[in-house]
Every structure is written in structure tokens, then in C-alpha cells.
C-alpha positions, 0 to 999 in steps of 0.5 A: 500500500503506497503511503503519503506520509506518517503521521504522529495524531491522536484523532479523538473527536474532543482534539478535533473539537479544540482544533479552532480551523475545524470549528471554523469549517463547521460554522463557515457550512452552517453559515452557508446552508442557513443563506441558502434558505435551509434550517441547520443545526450544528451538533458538533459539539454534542457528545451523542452524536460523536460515534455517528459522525454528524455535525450538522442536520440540514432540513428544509421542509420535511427533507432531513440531511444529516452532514459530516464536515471535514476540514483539510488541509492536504487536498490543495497539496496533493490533489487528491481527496481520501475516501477513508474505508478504514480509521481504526485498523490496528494490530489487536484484534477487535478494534477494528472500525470502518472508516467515514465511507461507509458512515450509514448515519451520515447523507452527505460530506462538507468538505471544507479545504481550508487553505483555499477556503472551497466547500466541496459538497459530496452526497456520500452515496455518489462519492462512494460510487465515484470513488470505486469507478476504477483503479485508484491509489492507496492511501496509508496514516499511521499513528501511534497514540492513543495506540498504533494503528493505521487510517486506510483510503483510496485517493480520488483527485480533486480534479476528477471530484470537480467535474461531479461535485459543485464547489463553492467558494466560501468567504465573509462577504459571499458564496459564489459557485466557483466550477462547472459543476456537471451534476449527475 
């Protein structure tokens, strides 16, 4: 499995929660779908809903989304997006967990790069079938705290999710629709 690089992180959702450019990635989302007329509220903060990976509950009418936002910082470097299948994949035996990719409780993935300030929408249904259209490269994280294991994905370019996803640029005075988005 080819390796982007090791990384030492404990991934714990309270050091998440402190990171304040994680914060701002959740606001900057609830920010934009409330301007875009839908009711929205923020439960990344609330601990029942930690081990389901919802940060946001989008609604409008009677229409129910349930998002998981992601802040990055790699995606403007690498040009490529991980589809997480694995997060917890460790040596002990047991501890095994699937990764965001196969998240049942969530519809939807705001993808926030933080460097550039773009929101990458992905309907998680369409992004997992995009991802496994074709042959892609691997992706490996090791970390050693809070115990050893490995965050295990496959890359999907940026410039590939660009032509089936809407990118929006999200700043503080506007959103503006920054691709060409095809739809499907």
C-alpha cells in the first residue's frame, strides 16, 4: 500500500473539537446552508452524536440531511481527496472500525479545504460510487497514540471530484459557485 506520509495524531473527536480551523469549517457550512434558505443545526459539539459522525442536520421542509464536515488541509497539496474505508485498523484484534465511507448515519460530506477556503459538497452515496469507478491509489496514516494503528483510503483527485461535485467558494462577504459543476 503506497503511503503519503506518517503521521504522529491522536484523532479523538474532543482534539478535533479544540482544533479552532475545524470549528471554523463547521460554522463557515452552517453559515452557508442557513443563506441558502435551509434550517441547520450544528451538533458538533454534542457528545451523542460523536460515534455517528454528524455535525450538522440540514432540513428544509420535511427533507432531513444529516452532514459530516471535514476540514483539510492536504487536498490543495496533493490533489487528491481520501475516501477513508478504514480509521481504526490496528494490530489487536477487535478494534477494528470502518472508516467515514461507509458512515450509514451520515447523507452527505462538507468538505471544507481550508487553505483555499472551497466547500466541496459530496452526497456520500455518489462519492462512494465515484470513488470505486476504477483503479485508484492507496492511501496509508499511521499513528501511534492513543495506540498504533493505521487510517486506510483510496485517493480520488480533486480534479476528477470537480467535474461531479459543485464547489463553492466560501468567504465573509459571499458564496459564489466557483466550477462547472456537471451534476449527475
Amino acid at each position: 500500500m503506497e503511503s503519503l506520509g506518517r503521521r504522529n495524531m491522536i484523532y479523538n473527536f474532543q482534539e478535533q473539537l479544540n482544533d479552532p480551523r475545524q470549528r471554523e469549517a463547521n460554522k463557515k457550512c452552517c453559515e452557508y446552508w442557513k443563506n441558502m434558505s435551509y434550517s441547520v443545526e450544528d451538533v458538533s459539539e454534542d457528545s451523542k452524536f460523536f460515534d455517528k459522525g454528524i455535525d450538522l442536520i440540514r432540513t428544509i421542509g420535511n427533507e432531513k440531511c444529516n452532514i459530516d464536515v471535514k476540514c483539510d488541509f492536504q487536498t490543495n497539496k496533493t490533489g487528491n481527496i481520501v475516501f477513508e474505508l478504514i480509521e481504526i485498523c490496528p494490530i489487536e484484534v477487535g478494534i477494528f472500525k470502518f472508516g467515514w465511507g461507509y458512515n450509514k448515519n451520515i447523507e452527505e460530506i462538507n468538505y471544507y479545504l481550508y487553505d483555499s477556503g472551497e466547500l466541496i459538497v459530496l452526497n456520500l452515496d455518489k462519492f462512494r460510487q465515484l470513488a470505486f469507478s476504477k483503479f485508484r491509489r492507496a492511501f496509508s496514516s499511521f499513528h501511534i497514540t492513543p495506540f498504533r494503528y493505521f487510517t486506510l483510503g483510496i485517493l480520488v483527485p480533486l480534479s476528477e471530484i470537480k467535474q461531479h461535485f459543485e464547489i463553492i467558494q466560501l468567504d465573509k462577504s459571499s458564496f459564489k459557485v466557483q466550477s462547472s459543476f456537471k451534476g449527475s
